[in-house]
N, C-alpha and C positions, 0 to 999 in steps of 0.2 A: 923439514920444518915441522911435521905434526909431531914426528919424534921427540923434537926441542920442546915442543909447546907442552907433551902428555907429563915428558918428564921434570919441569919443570910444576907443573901445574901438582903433581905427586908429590914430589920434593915438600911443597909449601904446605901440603897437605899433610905427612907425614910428620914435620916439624912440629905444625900446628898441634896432632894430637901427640906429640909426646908431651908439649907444654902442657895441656890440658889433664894430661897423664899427673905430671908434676906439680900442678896446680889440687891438684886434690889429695895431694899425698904430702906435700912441702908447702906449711903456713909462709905466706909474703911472697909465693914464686908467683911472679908478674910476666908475661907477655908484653913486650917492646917489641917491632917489630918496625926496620931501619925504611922506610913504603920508598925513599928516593931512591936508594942504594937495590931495594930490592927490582923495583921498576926498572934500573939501567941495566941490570942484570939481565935481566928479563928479554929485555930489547936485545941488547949483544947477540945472546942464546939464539934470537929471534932472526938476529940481521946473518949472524954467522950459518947457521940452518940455510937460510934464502941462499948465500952467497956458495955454499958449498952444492947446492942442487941446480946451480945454474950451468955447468958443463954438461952434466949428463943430461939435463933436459933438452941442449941444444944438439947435442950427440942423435940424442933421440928422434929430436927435431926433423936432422937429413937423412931418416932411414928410412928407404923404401918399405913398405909395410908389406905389401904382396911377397916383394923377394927375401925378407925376414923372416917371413912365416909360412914361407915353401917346405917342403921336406927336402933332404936334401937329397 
């Protein structure tokens, strides 16, 4: 889930400056940015991360920690 969030959060940031890039090189280049479309996005990223870390945490969950971290 931090994965989703970092890359995610990079993404929007990245974008961002290349507009700002293009905004000072290209008269009238505007920043639109779609805040509902990007929000749901967002969330998915967000819900999908949770749902795929949910096995292995539970895996993890029933592992004896002593007998785990034995030598063998």
């Amino acid at each position: 889930m931090l994965g989703a969030s970092i890359g995610t959060v990079m993404g929007v940031f990245l974008g961002w400056a290349m507009v700002r890039t293009l905004q000072a090189n290209v008269a009238g280049y505007e920043l639109v940015l779609p805040w509902g479309r990007l929000a749901l996005t967002i969330l998915i990223a967000l819900a999908g991360a949770l749902l795929a870390s949910l096995r292995p945490a539970r895996r993890a969950a029933r592992l004896d920690i002593p007998a785990a971290t034995a030598a063998p």
